[in-house]
Gaussian input, Z-matrix of N, CA and C with variables (Angstrom, degrees):
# hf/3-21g

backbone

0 1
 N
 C     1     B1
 C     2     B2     1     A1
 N     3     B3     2     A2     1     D1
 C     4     B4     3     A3     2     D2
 C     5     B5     4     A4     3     D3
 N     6     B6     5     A5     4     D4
 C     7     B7     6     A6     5     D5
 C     8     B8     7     A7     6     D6
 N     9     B9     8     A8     7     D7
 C    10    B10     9     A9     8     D8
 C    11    B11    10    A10     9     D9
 N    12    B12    11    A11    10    D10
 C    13    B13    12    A12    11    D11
 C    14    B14    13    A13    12    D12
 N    15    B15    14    A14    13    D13
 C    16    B16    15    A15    14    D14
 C    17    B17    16    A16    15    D15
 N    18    B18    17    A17    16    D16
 C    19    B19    18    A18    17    D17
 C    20    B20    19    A19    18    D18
 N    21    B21    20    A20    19    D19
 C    22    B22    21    A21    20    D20
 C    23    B23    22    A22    21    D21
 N    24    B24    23    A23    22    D22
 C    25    B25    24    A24    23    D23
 C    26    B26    25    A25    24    D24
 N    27    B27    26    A26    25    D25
 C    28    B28    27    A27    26    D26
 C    29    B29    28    A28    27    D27
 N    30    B30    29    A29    28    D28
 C    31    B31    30    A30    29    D29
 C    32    B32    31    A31    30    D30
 N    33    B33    32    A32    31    D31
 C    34    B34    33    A33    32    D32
 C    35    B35    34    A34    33    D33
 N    36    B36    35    A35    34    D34
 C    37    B37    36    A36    35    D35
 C    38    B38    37    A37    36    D36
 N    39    B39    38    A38    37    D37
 C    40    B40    39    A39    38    D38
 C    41    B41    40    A40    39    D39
 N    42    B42    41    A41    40    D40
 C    43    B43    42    A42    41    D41
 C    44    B44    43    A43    42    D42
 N    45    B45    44    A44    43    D43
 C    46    B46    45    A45    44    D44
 C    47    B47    46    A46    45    D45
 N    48    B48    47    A47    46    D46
 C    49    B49    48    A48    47    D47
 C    50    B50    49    A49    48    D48
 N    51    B51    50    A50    49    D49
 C    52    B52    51    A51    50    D50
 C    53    B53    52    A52    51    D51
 N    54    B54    53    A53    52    D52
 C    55    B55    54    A54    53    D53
 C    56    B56    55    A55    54    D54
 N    57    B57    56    A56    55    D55
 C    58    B58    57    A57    56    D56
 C    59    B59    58    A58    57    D57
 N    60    B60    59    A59    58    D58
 C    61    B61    60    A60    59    D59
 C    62    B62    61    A61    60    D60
 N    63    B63    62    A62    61    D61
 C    64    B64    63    A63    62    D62
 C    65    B65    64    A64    63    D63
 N    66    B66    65    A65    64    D64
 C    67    B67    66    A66    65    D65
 C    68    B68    67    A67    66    D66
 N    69    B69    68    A68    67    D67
 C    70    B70    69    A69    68    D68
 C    71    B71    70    A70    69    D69
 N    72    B72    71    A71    70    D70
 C    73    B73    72    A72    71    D71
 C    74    B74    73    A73    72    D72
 N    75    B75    74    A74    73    D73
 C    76    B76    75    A75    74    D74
 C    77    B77    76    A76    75    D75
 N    78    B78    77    A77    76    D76
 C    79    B79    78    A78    77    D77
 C    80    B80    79    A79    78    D78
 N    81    B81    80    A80    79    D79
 C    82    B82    81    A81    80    D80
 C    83    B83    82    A82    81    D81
 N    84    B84    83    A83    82    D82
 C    85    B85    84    A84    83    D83
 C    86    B86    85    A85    84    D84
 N    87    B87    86    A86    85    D85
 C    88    B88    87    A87    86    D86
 C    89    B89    88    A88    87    D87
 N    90    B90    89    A89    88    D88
 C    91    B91    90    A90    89    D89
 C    92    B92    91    A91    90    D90
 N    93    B93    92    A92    91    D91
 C    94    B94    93    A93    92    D92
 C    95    B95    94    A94    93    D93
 N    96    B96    95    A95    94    D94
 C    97    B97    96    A96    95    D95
 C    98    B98    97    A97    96    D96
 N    99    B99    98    A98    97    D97
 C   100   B100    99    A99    98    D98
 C   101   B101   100   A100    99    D99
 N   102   B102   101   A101   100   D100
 C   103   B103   102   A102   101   D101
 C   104   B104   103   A103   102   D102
 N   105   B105   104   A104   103   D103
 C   106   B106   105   A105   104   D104
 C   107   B107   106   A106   105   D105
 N   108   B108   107   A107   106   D106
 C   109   B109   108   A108   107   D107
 C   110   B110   109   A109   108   D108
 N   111   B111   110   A110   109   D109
 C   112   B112   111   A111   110   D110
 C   113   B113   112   A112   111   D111
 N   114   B114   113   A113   112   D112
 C   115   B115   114   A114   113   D113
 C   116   B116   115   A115   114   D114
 N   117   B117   116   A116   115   D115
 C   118   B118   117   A117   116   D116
 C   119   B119   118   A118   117   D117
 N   120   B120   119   A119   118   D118
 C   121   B121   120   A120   119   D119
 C   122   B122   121   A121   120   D120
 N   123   B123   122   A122   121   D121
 C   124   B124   123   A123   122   D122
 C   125   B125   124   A124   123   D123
 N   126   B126   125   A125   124   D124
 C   127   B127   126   A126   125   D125
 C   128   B128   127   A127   126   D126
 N   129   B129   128   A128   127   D127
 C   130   B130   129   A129   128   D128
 C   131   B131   130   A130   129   D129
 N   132   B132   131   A131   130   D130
 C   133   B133   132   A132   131   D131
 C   134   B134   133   A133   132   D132
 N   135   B135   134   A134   133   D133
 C   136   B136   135   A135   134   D134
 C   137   B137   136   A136   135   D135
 N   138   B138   137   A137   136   D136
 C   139   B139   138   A138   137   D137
 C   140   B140   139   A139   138   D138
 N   141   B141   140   A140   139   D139
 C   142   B142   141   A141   140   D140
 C   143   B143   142   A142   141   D141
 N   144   B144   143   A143   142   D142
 C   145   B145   144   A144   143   D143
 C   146   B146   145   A145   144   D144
 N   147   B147   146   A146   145   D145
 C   148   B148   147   A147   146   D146
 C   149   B149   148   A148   147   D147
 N   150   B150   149   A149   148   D148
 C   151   B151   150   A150   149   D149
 C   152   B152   151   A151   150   D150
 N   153   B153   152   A152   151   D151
 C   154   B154   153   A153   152   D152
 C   155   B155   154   A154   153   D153
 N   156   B156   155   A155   154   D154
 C   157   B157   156   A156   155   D155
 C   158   B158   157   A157   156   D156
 N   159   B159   158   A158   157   D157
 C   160   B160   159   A159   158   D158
 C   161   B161   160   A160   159   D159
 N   162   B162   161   A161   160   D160
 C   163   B163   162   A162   161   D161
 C   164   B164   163   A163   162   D162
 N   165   B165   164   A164   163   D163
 C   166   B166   165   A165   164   D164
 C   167   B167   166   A166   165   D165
 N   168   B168   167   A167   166   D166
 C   169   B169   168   A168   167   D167
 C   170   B170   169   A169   168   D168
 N   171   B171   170   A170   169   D169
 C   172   B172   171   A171   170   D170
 C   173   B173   172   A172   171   D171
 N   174   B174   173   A173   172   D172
 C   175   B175   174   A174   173   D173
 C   176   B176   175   A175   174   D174
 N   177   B177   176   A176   175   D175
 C   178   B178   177   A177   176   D176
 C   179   B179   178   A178   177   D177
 N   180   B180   179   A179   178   D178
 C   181   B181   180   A180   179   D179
 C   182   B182   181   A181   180   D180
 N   183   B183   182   A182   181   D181
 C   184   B184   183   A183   182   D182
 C   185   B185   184   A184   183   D183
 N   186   B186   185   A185   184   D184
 C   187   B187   186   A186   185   D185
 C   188   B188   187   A187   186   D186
 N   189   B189   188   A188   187   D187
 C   190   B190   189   A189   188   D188
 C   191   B191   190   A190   189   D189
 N   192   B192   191   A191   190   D190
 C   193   B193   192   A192   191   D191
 C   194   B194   193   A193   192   D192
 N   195   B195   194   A194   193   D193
 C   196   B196   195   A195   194   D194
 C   197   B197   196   A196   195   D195
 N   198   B198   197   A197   196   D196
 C   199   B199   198   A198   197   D197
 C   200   B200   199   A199   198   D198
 N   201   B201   200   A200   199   D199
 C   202   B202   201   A201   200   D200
 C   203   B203   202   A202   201   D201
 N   204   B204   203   A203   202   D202
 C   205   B205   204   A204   203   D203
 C   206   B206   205   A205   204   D204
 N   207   B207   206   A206   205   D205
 C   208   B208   207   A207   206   D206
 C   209   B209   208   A208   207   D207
 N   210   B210   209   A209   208   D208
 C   211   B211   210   A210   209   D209
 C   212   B212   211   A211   210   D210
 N   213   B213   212   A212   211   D211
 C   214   B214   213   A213   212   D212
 C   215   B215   214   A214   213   D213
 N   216   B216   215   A215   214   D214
 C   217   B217   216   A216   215   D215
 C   218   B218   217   A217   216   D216
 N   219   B219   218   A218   217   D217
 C   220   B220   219   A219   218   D218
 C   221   B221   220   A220   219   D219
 N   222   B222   221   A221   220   D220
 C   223   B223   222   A222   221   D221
 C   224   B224   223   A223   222   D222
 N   225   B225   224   A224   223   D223
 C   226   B226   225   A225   224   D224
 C   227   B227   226   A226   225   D225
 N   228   B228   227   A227   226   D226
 C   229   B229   228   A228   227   D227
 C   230   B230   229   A229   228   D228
 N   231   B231   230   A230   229   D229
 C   232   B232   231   A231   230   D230
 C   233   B233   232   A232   231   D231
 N   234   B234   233   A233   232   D232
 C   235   B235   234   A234   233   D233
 C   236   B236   235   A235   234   D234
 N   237   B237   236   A236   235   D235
 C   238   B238   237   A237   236   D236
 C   239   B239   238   A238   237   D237
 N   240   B240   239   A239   238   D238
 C   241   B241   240   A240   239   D239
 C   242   B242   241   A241   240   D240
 N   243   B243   242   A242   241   D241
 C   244   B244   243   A243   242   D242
 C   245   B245   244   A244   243   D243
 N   246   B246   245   A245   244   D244
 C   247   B247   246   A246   245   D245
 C   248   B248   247   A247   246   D246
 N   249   B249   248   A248   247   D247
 C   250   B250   249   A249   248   D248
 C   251   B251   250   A250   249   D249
 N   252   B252   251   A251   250   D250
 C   253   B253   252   A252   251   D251
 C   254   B254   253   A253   252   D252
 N   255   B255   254   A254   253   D253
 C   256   B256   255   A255   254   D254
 C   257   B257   256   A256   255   D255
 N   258   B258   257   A257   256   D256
 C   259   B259   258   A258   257   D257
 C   260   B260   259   A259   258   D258
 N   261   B261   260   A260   259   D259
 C   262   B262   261   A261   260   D260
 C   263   B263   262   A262   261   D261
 N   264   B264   263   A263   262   D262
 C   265   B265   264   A264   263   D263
 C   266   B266   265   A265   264   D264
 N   267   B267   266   A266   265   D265
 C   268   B268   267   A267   266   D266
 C   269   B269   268   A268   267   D267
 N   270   B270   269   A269   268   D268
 C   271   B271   270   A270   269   D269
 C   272   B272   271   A271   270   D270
 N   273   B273   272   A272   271   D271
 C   274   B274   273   A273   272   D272
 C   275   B275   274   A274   273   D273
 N   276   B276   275   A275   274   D274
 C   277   B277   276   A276   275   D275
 C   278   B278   277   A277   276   D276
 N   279   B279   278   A278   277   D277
 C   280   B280   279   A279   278   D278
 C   281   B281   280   A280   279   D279
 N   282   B282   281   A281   280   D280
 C   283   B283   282   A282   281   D281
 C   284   B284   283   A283   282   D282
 N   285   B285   284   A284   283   D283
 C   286   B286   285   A285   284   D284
 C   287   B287   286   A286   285   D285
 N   288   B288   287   A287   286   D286
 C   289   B289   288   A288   287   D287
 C   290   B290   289   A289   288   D288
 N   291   B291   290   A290   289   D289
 C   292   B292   291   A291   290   D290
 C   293   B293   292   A292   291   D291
 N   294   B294   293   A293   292   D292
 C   295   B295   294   A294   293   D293
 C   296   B296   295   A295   294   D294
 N   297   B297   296   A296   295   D295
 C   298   B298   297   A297   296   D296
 C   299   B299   298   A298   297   D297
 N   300   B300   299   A299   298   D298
 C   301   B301   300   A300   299   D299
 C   302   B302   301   A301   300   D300
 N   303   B303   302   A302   301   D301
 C   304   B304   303   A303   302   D302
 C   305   B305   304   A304   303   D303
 N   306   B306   305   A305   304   D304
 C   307   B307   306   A306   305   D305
 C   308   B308   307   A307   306   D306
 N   309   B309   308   A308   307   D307
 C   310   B310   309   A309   308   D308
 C   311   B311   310   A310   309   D309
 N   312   B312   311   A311   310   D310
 C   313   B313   312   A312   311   D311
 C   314   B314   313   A313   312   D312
 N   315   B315   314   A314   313   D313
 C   316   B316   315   A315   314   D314
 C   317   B317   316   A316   315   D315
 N   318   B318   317   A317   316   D316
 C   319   B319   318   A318   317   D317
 C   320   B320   319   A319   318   D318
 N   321   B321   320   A320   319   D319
 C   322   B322   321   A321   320   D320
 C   323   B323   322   A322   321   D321

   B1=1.4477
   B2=1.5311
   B3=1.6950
   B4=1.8410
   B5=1.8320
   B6=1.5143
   B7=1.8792
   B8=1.1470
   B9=1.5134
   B10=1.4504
   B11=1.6516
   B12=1.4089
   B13=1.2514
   B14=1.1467
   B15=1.6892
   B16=1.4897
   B17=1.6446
   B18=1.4555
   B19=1.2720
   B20=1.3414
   B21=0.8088
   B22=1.7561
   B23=1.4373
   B24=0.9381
   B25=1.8658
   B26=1.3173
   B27=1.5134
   B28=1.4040
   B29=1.8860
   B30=1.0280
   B31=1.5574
   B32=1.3314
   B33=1.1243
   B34=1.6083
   B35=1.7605
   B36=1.6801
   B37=1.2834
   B38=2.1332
   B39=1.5708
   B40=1.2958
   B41=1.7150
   B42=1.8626
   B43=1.9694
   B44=1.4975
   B45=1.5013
   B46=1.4515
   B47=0.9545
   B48=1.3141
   B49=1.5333
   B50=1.5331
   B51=1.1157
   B52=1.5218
   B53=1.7637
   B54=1.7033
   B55=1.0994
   B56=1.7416
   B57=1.4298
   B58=1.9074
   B59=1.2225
   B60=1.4721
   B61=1.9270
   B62=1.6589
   B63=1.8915
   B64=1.2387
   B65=1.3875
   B66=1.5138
   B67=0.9617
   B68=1.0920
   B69=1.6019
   B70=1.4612
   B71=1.5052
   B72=1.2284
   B73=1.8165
   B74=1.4996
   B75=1.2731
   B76=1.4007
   B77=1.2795
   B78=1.4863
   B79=1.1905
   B80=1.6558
   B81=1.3446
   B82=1.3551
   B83=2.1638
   B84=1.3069
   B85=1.7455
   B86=1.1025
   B87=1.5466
   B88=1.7624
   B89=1.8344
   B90=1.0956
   B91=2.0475
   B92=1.2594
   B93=1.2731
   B94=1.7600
   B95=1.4847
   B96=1.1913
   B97=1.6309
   B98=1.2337
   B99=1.3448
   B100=1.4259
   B101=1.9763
   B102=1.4469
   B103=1.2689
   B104=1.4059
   B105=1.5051
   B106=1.1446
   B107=1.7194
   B108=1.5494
   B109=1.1288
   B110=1.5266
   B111=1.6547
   B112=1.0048
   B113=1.6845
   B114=1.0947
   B115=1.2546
   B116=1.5255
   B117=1.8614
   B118=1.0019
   B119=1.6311
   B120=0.9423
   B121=1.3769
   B122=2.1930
   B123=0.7537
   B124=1.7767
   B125=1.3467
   B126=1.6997
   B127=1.1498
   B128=1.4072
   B129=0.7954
   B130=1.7266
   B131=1.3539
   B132=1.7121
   B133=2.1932
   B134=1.3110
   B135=1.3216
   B136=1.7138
   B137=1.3918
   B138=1.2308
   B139=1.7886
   B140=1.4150
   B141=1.5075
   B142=1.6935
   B143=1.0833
   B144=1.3200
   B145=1.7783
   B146=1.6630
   B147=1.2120
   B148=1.7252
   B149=2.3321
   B150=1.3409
   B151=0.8427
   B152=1.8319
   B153=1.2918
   B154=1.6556
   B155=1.3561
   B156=1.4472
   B157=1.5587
   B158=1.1743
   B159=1.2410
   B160=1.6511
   B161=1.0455
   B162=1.1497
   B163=1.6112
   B164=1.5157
   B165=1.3911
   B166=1.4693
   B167=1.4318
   B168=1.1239
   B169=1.5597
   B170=1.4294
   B171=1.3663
   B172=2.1049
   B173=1.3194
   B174=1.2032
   B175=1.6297
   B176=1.3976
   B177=1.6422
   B178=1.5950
   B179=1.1125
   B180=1.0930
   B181=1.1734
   B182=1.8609
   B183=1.7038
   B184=1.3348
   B185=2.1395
   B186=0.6675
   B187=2.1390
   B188=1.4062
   B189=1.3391
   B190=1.4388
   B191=1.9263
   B192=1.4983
   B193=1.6807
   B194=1.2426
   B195=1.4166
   B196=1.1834
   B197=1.7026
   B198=1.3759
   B199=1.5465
   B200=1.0618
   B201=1.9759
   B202=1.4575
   B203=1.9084
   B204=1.7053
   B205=1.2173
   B206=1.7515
   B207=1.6623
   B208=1.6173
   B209=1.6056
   B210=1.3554
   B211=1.4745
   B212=1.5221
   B213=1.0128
   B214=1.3666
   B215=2.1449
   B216=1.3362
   B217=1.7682
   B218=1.1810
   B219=1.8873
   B220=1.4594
   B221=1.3401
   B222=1.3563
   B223=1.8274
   B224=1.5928
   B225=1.2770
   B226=1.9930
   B227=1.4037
   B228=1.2693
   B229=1.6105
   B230=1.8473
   B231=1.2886
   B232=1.7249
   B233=1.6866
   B234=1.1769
   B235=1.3781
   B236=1.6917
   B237=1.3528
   B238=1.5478
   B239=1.7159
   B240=1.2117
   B241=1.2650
   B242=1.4271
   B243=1.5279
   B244=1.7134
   B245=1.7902
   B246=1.2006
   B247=1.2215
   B248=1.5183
   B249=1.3433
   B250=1.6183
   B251=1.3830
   B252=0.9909
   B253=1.4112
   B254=1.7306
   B255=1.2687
   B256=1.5153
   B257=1.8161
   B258=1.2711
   B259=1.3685
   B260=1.7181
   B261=0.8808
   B262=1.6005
   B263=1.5527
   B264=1.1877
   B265=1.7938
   B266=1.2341
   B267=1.2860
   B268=2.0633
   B269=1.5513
   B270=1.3062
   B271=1.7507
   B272=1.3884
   B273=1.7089
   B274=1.1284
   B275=1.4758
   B276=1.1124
   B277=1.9915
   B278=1.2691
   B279=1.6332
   B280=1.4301
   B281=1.5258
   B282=1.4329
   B283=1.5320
   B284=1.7599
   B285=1.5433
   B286=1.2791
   B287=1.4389
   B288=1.5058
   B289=0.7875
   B290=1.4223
   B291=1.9524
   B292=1.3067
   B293=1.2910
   B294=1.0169
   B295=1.7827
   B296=1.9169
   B297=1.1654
   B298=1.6150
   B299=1.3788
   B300=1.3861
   B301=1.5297
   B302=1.4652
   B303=1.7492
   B304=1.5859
   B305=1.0724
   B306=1.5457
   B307=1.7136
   B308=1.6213
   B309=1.3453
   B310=1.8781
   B311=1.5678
   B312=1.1488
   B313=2.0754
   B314=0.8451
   B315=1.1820
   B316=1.4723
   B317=1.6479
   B318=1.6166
   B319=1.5537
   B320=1.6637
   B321=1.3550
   B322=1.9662
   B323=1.3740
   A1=110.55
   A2=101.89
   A3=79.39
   A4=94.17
   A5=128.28
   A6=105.97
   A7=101.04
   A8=156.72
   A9=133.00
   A10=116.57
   A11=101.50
   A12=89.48
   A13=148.46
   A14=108.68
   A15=144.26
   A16=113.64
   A17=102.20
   A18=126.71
   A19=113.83
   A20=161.34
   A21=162.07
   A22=76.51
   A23=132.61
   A24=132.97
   A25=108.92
   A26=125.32
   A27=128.24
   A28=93.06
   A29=128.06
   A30=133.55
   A31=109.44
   A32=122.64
   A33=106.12
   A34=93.84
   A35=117.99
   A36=121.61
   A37=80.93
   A38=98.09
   A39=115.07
   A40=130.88
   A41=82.45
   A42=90.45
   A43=118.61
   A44=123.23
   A45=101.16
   A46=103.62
   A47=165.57
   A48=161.62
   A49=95.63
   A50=116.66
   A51=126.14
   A52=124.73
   A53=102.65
   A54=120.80
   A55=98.49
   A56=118.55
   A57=117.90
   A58=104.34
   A59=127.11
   A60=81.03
   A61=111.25
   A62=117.52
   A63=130.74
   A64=117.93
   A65=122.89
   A66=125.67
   A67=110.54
   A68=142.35
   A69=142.90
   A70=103.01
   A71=99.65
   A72=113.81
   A73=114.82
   A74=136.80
   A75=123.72
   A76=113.67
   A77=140.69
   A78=149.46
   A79=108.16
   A80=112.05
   A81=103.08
   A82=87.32
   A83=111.64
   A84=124.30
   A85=82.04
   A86=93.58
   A87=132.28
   A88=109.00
   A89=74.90
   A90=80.41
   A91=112.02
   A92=99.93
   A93=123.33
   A94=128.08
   A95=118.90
   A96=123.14
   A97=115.70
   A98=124.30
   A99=143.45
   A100=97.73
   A101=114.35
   A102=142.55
   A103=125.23
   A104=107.47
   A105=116.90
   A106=119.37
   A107=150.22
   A108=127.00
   A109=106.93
   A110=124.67
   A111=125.62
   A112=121.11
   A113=134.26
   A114=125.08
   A115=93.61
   A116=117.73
   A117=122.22
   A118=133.78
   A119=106.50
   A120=114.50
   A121=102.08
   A122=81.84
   A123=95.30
   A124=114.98
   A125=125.94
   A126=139.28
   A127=112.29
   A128=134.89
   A129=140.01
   A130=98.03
   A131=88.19
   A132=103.26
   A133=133.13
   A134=110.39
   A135=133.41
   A136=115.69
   A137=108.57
   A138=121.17
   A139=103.88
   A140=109.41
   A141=102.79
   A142=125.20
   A143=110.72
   A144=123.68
   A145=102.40
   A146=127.86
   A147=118.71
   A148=88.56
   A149=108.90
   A150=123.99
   A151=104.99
   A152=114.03
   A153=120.79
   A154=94.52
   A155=144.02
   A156=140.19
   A157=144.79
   A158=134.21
   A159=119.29
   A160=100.82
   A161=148.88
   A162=120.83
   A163=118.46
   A164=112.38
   A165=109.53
   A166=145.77
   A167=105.10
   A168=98.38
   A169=141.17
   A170=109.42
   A171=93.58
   A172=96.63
   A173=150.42
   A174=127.97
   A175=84.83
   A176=93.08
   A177=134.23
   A178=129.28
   A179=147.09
   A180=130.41
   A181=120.53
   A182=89.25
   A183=75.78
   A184=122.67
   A185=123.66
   A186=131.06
   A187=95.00
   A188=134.92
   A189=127.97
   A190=102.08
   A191=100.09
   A192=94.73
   A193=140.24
   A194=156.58
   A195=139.01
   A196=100.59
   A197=108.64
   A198=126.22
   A199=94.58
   A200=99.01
   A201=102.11
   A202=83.54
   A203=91.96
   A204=93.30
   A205=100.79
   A206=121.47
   A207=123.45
   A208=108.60
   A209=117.78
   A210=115.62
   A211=113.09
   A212=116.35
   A213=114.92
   A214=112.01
   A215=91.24
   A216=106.13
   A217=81.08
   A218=119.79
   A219=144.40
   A220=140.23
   A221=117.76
   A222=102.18
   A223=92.95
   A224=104.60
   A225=125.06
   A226=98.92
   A227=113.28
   A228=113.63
   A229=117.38
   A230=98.15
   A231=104.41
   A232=120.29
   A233=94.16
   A234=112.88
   A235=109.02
   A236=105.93
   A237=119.35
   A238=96.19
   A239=144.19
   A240=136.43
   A241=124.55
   A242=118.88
   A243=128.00
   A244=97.04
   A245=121.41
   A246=126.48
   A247=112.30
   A248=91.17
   A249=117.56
   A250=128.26
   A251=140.38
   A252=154.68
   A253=98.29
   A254=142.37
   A255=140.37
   A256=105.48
   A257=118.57
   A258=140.79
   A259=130.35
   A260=134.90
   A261=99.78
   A262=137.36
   A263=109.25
   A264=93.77
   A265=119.77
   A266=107.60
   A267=99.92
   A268=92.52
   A269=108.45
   A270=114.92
   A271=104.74
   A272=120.47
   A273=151.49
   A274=116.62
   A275=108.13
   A276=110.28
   A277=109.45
   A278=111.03
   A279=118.22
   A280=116.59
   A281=112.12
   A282=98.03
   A283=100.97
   A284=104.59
   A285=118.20
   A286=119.43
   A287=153.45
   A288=131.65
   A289=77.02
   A290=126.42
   A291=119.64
   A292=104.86
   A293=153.17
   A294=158.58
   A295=92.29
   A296=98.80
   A297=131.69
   A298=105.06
   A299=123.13
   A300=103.01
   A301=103.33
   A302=113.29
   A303=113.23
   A304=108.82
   A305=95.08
   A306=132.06
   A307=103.54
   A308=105.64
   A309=98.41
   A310=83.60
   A311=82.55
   A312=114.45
   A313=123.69
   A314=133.70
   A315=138.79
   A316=104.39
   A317=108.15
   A318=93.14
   A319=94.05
   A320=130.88
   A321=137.03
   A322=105.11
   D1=-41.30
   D2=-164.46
   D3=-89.32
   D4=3.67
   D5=158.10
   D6=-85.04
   D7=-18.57
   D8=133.25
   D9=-7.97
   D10=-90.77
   D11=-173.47
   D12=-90.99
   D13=16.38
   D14=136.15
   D15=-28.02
   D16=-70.23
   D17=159.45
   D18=-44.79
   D19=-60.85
   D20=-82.14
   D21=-148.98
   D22=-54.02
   D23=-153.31
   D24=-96.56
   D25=-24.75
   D26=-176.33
   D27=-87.79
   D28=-37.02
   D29=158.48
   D30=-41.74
   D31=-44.31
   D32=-150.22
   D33=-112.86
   D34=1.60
   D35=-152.34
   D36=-102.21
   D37=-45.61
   D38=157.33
   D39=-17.84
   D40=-80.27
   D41=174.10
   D42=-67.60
   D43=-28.63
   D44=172.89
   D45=-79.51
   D46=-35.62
   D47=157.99
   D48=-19.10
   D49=-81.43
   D50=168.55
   D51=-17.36
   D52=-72.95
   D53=-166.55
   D54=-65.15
   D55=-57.07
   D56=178.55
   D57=-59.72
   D58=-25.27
   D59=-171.92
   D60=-119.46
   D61=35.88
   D62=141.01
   D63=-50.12
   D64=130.88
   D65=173.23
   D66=-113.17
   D67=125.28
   D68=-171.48
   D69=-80.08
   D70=153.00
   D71=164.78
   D72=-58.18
   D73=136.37
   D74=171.83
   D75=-47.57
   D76=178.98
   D77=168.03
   D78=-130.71
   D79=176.18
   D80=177.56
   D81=-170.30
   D82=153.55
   D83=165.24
   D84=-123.70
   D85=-176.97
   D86=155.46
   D87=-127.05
   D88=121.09
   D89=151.58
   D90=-119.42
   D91=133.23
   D92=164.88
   D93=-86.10
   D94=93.34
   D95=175.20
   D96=-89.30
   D97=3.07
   D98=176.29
   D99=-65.31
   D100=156.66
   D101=155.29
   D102=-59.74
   D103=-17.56
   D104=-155.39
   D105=-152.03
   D106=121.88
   D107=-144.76
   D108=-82.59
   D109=167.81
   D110=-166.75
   D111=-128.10
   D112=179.41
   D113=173.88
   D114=-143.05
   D115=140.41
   D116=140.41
   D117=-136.68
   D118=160.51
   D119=-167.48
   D120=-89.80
   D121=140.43
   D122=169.36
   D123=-115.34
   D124=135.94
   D125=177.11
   D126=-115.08
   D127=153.79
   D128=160.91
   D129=-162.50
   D130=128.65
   D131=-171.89
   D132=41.45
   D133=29.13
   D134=-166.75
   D135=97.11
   D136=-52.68
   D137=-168.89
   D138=-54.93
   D139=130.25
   D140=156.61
   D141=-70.40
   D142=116.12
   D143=170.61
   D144=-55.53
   D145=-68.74
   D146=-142.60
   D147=-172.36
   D148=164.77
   D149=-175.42
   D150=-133.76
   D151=127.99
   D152=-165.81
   D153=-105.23
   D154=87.70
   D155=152.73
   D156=-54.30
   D157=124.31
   D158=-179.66
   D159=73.38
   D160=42.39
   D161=161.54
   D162=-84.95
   D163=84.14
   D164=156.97
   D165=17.74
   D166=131.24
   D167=170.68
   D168=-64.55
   D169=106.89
   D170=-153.95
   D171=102.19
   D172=21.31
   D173=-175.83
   D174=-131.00
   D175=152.37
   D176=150.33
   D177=-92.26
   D178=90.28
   D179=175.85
   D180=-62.89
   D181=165.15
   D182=-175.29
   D183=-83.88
   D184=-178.36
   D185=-168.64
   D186=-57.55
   D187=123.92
   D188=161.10
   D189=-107.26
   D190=137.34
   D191=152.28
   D192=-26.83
   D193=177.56
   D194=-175.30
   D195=156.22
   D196=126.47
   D197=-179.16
   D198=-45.17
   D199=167.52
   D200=179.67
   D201=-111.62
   D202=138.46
   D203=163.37
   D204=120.55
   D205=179.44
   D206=-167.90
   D207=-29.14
   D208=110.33
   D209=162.74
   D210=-97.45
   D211=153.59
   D212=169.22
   D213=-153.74
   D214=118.87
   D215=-162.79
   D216=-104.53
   D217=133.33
   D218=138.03
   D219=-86.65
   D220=87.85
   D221=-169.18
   D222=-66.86
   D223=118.57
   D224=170.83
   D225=-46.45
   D226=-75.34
   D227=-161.20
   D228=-58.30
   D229=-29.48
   D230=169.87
   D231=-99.08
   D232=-5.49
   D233=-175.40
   D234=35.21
   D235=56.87
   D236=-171.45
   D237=-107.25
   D238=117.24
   D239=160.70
   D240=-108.18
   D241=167.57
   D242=-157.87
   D243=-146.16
   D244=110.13
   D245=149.26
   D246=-82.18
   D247=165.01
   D248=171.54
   D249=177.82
   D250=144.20
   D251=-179.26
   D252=-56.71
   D253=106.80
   D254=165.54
   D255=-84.34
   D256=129.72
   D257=173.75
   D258=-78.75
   D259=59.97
   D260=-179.99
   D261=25.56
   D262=111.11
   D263=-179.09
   D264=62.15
   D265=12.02
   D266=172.81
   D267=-103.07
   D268=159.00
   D269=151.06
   D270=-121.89
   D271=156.21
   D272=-161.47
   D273=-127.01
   D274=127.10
   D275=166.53
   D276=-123.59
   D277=105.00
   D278=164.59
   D279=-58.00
   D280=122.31
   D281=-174.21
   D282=-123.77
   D283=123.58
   D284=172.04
   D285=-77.34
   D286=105.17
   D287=-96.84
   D288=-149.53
   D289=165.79
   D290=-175.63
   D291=-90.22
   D292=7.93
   D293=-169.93
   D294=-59.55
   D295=152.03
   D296=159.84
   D297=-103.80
   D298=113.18
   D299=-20.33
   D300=-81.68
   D301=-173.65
   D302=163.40
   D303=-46.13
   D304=162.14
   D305=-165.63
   D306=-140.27
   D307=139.65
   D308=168.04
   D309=-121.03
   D310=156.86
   D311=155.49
   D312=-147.39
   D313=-177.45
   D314=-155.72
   D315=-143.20
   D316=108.35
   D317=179.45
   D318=-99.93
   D319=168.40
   D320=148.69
   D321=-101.13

């Protein structure tokens, strides 16, 4: 009985060891405050990561993965872009913004 729960406790003493010191990939959306839908391109360390289409007027998209380390987001159609340093475990909302012309920022 008591290497039962020797066992039982070195398991579970185990997975939180495990589970706290994962570090997630950053994340990042877009919101569109634009009139009109948008496209942007995503960079991380030169390479294109992924391309965000159509995003609506008023929309969020939903959190995508994203390297750790130099990001750099392009709205295509305004060809307006936003670097930034991406973190571990942070998430990001690119926000296309209503200014003449567009504007991005970066909220956490």
């Amino acid at each position: 009985m008591k290497k039962i729960i020797i066992s039982i406790l070195s398991l579970i003493f185990l997975l939180l060891i495990a589970g706290c010191s994962r570090s997630t990939e950053p994340q990042i959306r877009i919101t569109n405050k634009q009139a009109g839908k948008v496209d942007v391109k995503i960079q991380a360390s030169g390479k294109i990561e992924f391309n965000i289409s159509d995003v609506e007027p008023g929309q969020t998209t939903d959190y995508q993965a994203i390297s750790e380390g130099n990001v750099s987001a392009t709205a295509i159609v305004q060809n307006q872009s936003i670097s930034f340093l991406a973190a571990k475990s942070t998430r990001y909302t690119i926000v296309i913004s209503t200014d003449a012309p567009p504007s991005l920022r970066i909220d956490k």
